[in-house]
C-alpha positions in Angstrom: 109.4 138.4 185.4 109.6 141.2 187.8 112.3 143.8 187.4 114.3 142.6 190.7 114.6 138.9 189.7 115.4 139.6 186.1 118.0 142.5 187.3 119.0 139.5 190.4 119.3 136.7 187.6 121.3 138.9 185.2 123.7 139.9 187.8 124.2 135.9 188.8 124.7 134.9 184.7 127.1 138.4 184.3 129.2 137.0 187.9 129.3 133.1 187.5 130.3 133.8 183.5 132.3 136.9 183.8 135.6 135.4 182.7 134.5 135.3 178.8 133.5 139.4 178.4 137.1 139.9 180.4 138.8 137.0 178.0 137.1 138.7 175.0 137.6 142.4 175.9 141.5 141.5 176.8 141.7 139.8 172.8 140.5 142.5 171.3 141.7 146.0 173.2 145.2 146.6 174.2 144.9 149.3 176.6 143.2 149.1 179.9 141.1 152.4 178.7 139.5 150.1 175.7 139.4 147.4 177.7 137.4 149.0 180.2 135.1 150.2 177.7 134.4 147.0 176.1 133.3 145.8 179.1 131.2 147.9 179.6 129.5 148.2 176.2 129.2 144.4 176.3 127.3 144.4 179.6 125.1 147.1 178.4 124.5 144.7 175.2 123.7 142.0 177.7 121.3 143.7 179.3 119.3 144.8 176.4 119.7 141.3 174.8 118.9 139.3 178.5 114.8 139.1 177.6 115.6 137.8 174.3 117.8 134.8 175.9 116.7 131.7 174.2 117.3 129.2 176.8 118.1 126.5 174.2 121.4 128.0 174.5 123.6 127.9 177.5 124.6 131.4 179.1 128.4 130.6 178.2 126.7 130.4 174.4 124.5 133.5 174.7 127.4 135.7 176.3 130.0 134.8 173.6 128.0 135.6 170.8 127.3 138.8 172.2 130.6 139.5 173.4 132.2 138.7 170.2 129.9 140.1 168.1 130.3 143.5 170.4 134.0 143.3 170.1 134.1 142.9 166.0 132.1 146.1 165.6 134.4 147.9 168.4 137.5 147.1 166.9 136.2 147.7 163.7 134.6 151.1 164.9 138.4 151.7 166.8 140.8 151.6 164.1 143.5 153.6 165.9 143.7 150.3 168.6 145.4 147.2 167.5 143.9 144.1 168.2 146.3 141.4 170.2 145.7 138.4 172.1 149.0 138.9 173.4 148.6 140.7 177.0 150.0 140.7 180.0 147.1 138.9 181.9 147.1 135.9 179.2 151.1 135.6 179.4 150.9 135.3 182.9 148.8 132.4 183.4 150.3 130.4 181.2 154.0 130.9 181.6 156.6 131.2 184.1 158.1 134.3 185.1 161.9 132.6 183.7 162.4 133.9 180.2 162.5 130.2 177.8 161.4 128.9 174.7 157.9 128.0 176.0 157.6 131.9 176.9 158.8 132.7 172.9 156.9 130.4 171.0 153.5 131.5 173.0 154.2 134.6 172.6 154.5 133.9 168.8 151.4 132.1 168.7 149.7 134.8 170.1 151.1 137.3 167.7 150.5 135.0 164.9 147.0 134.9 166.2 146.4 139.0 165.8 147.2 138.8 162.2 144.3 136.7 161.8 140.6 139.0 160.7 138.0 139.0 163.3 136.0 136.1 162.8 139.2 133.9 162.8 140.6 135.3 165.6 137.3 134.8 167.6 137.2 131.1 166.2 141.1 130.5 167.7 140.2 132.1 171.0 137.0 129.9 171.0 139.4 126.7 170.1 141.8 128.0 172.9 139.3 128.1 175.3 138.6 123.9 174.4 135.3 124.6 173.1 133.6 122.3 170.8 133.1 122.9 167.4 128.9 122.6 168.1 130.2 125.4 170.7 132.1 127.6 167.8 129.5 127.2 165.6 126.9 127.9 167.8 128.0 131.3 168.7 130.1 132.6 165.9 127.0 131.4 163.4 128.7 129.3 161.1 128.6 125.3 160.4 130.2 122.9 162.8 132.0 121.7 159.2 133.3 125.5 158.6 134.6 125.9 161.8 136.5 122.5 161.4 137.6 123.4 157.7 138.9 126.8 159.2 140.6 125.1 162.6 142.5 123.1 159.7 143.8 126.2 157.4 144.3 128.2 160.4 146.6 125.5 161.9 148.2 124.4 158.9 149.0 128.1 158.4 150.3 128.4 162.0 152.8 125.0 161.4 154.1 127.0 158.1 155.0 130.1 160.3 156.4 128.5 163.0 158.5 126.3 160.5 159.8 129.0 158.8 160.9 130.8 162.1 162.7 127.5 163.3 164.5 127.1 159.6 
């Protein structure tokens, strides 16, 4: 492959798939400084990684498991940042600007969702984004029936805090 098409087809995979490095960068940095650097390190990882693509994978696939796997060591390498899922982007598209219980409880979930460690976190942010367990599995490297045990404990754990909130 010559240099232009590879560099032309990296650019189309990095533009029509751009919304999961932004959706992982926003879960994992809280500042627009980290964020910004994530980004960026997650492109450059995509770029080294783009000869290796096995096309048995779709790009979606390939680019989570990068961009995950780029976050983890990040945040782990950043210890002074604290993860969230919680940002303003998120909130914004999926509440109203009118204060309400909707607004509160995702906002808890969210918050609820930072406590978890990495590779839970990226498994709920995977399950929020209605991918399939095949899907999870596939790009966090686990089983189809691990992810579906941990959906389970996660959500059962979830219910617990939320009950306890509500009395």
């Amino acid at each position: 492959m010559k240099t232009m098409d590879k560099s032309e087809l990296f650019l189309s995979v990095i533009n029509a798939n751009k919304g999961i490095i932004y959706k992982v960068a926003n879960s994992y940095c809280k500042n627009s400084e980290s964020r910004n650097d994530l980004v960026q390190e997650i492109i450059i990882q995509l770029w080294k990684s783009f000869e290796n693509y096995n096309e048995a994978y779709e790009h979606s696939t390939w680019m989570y498991r990068i961009s995950l796997n780029v976050a983890i060591s990040f945040y782990r390498k950043s210890k002074k940042e604290i993860a969230t899922l919680l940002t303003d982007n998120i909130i914004a598209l999926v509440i109203d600007d009118e204060p309400g219980e909707l607004e509160e409880n995702v906002q808890l979930l969210y918050q609820f969702i930072n406590e978890l460690d990495e590779l839970n976190k990226a498994l709920m942010l995977l399950y929020l984004d209605n991918k399939t367990h095949k899907e999870m599995a596939e790009v966090l490297g686990i089983t189809e029936t691990n992810v579906a045990t941990k959906i389970g404990r996660i959500k059962e754990k979830l219910k617990i805090k939320f009950s306890l909130l509500n009395g």
